[in-house]
C-alpha positions in Angstrom: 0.0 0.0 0.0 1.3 3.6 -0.8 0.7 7.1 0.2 -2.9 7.9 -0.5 -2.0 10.7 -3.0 -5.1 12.2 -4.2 -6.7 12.1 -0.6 -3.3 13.9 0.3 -3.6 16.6 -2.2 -7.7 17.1 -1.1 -6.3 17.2 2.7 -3.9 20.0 1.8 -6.7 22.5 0.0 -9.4 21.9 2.6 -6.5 23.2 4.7 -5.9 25.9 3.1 -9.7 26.5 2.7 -10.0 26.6 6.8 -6.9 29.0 7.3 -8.4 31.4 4.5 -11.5 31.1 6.8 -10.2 31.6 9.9 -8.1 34.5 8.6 -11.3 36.4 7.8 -12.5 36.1 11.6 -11.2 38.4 14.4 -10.1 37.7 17.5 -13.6 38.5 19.3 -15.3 36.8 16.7 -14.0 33.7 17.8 -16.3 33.9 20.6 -19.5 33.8 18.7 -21.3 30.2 18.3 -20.0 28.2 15.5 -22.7 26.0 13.7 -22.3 23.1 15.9 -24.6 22.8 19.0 -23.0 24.3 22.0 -19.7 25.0 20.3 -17.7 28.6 20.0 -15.6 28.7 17.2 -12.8 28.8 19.5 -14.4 24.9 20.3 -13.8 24.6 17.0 -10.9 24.8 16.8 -9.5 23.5 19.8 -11.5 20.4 18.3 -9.5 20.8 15.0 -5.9 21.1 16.7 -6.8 18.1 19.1 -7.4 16.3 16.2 -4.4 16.6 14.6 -2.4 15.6 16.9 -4.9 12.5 17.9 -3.9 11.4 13.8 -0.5 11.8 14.4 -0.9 9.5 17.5 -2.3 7.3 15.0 0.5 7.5 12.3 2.9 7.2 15.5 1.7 4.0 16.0 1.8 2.9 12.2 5.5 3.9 12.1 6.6 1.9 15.3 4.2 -0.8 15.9 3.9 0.9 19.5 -0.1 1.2 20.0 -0.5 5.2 20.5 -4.6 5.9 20.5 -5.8 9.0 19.5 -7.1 10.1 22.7 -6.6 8.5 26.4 -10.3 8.5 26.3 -13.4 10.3 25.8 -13.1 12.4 28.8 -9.4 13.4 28.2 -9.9 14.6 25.0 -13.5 16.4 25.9 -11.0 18.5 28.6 -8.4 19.2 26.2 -10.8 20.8 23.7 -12.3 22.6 26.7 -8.7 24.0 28.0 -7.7 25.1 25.0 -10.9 26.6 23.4 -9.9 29.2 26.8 -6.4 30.3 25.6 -6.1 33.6 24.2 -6.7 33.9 20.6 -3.5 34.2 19.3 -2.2 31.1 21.5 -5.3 29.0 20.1 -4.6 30.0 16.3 -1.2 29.3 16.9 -2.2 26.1 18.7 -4.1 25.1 15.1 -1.2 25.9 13.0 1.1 23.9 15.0 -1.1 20.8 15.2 -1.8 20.8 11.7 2.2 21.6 11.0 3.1 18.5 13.3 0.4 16.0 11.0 2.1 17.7 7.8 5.5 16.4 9.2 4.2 13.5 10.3 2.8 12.3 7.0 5.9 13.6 5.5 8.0 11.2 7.4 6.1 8.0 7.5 7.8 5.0 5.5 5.9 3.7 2.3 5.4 0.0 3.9 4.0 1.5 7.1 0.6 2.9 5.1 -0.5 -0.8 5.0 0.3 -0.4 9.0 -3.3 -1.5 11.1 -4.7 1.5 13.9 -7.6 1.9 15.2 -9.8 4.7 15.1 -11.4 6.9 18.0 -14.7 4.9 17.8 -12.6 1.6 17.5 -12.5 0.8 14.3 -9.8 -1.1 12.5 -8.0 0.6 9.7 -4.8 1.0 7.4 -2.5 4.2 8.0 -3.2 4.9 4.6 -7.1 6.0 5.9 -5.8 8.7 8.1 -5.5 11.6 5.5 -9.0 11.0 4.8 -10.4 11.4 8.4 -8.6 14.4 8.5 -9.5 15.4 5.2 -13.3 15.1 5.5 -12.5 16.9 9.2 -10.9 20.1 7.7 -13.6 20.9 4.8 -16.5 19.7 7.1 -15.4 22.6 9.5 -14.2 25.3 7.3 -18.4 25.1 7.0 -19.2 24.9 10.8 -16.9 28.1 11.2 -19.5 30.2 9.7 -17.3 32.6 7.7 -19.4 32.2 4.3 -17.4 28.9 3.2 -20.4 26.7 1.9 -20.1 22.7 0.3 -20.6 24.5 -3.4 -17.0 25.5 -2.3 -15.7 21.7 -2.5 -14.5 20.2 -5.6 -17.2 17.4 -6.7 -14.7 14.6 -5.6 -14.4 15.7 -1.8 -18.3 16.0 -2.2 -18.4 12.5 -3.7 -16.0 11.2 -1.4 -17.7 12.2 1.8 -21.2 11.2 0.6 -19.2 7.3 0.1 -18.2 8.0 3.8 -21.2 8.8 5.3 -23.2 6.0 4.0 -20.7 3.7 4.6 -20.9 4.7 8.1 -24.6 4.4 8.0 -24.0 0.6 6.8 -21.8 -0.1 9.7 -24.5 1.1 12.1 -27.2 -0.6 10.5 -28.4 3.1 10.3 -29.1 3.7 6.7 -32.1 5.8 5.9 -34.8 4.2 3.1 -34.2 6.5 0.2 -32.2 6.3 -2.8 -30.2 9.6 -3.0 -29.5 11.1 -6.3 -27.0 13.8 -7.3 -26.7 14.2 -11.3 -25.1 10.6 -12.4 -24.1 9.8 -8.6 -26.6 7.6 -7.0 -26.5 6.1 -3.0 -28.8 3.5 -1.7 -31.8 1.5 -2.5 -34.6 2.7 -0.4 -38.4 3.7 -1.3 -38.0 7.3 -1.4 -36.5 8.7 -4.1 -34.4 11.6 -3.2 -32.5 14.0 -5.8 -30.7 17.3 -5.6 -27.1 19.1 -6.2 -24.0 17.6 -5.1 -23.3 20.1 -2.8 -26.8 19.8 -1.1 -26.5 15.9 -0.9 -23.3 16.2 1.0 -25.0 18.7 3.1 -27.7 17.0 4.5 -26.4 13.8 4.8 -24.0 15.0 6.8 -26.4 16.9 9.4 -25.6 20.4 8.6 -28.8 20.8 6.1 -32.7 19.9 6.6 -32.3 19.0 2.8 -34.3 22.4 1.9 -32.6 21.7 -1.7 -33.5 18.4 -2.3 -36.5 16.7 -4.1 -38.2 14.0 -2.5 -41.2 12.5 -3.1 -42.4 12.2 0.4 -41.0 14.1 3.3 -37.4 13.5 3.9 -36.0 11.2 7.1 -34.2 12.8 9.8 -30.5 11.4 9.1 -28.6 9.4 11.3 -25.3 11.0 13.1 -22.8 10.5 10.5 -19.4 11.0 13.1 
């Protein structure tokens, strides 16, 4: 197994994509509420540094064979966020840009053969190295949105959109969770249930993943609540 290229390349835009955001905020404005129930944008990103360094635990443990979880456990990792959404703005901005700098370096570093390398993931799943890119990929452009600084999923190319629709109902299948429609989005098509469901990319990736009620979408019956996707 080998480096995950184009999932690399999609993780380095939607980065770029959340700094651009987050350079548009001030510092006060990092108070305000983010789009995710009972989160600031400085949860945000506390959320989206923690992260980071949780998948470098994860590529830590691909490179050695040493098992390094993401988080010491649910609790740990709900107080870290919590600490650091406090620090002062400039600390926490700096806090994101060194998390995400120490994931760069650690995907940088990590030896071909050790992609194939089995870790598991926060919700204890089993899953190649070469997977970690994509969690923080779909991560990254997920939250650029939840920031609320005008970045919208018409902003994603259609293959992150594509990508993260695959993810979500694969999660749904995992679960047993999978809502009775078939979901269409020009030639793209997802599951086999009895309500037809059609719409825009952009709007399919929305509401699948909870942050639309599917107001674009054409259904033809009213449209299931979906299940929690992360």
């Amino acid at each position: 197994m080998t480096a995950p290229v184009e999932t690399l390349g999609w993780w380095e835009d939607g980065e770029r994509l959340l700094g651009t955001a987050l350079g548009r905020l001030t510092d006060e404005e990092l108070d305000a509420p983010s789009l995710l129930t009972g989160w600031t944008r400085r949860h945000l990103l506390a959320h989206l540094a923690a992260n980071a360094d949780a998948l470098v635990n994860l590529l830590t443990w691909a490179r050695t064979g040493v098992e390094t979880p993401m988080y010491a456990s649910t609790e740990a990792r709900d107080a870290q966020i919590e600490e650091a959404a406090g620090l002062p703005a400039a600390e926490l901005r700096a806090a994101v840009v060194a998390a995400t700098g120490r994931l760069a370096a650690a995907i940088r570093e990590l030896p071909e053969q050790a992609w194939a390398a089995q870790v598991r993931t926060a919700q204890g799943r089993q899953v190649p190295a070469a997977e970690v890119p994509w969690m923080r990929c779909r991560e990254v452009w997920v939250h650029a949105v939840d920031l609320d600084e005008g970045v919208a999923f018409a902003d994603f190319p259609d293959e992150v959109l594509a990508a993260l629709v695959d993810d979500v109902f694969r999660m749904w299948d995992r679960r047993d969770s999978v809502p009775d429609v078939a979901l269409f989005a020009g030639d793209r098509e997802w599951g086999t249930g009895a309500l037809a469901v059609a719409g825009p990319l952009p709007a399919v990736a929305a509401w699948v993943t909870g942050r639309s009620t599917g107001e674009e979408l054409q259904a033809d019956g009213p449209l299931p609540t979906p299940a929690a996707w992360l």
